[in-house]
C-alpha positions, 0 to 999 in steps of 0.5 A: 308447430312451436318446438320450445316453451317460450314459442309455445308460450307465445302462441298461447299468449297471441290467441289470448291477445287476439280474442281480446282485441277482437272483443274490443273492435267488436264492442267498438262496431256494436257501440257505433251501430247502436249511435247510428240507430238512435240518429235515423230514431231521431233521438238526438239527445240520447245519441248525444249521450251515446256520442260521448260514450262513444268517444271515450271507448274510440280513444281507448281504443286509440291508446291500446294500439287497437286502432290507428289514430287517424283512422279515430279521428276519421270516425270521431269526425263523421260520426260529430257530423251525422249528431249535428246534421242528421238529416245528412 
């Protein structure tokens, strides 16, 4: 266990970090899964939408360090293919 203040302190910020990252990677998956179901419903204008939403919290996540940067070009590029192939 922490023995100073500030390793205490540390502590407390650390789980505060953390449950906010996991919020983040959590809204990031949810966001994912929901363009997902609205490409297999065929609604391809509303993915479009969504698609850009999407985009948008995925670079967010990229310049809060929550995620690596070619690990959101790998998802920004396969989720591009599913919107214009979606029978792939």
């Amino acid at each position: 266990m922490a023995n100073t203040a500030q390793a205490r302190k540390r502590v407390r910020q650390a789980i505060t970090r953390r449950q906010r990252n996991m919020s983040q990677q959590s809204s990031m998956r949810t966001a994912i899964k929901k363009f997902l179901k609205l490409i297999d419903t065929q609604l391809i204008d509303d993915a479009k939408a969504s698609f850009k939403g999407l985009v948008k919290k995925i670079d967010t996540m990229v310049t809060k360090k929550l995620i690596h940067i070619n690990k959101a070009a790998r998802l920004k590029s396969r989720l591009n293919k599913k919107l214009l192939h979606p029978s792939k």
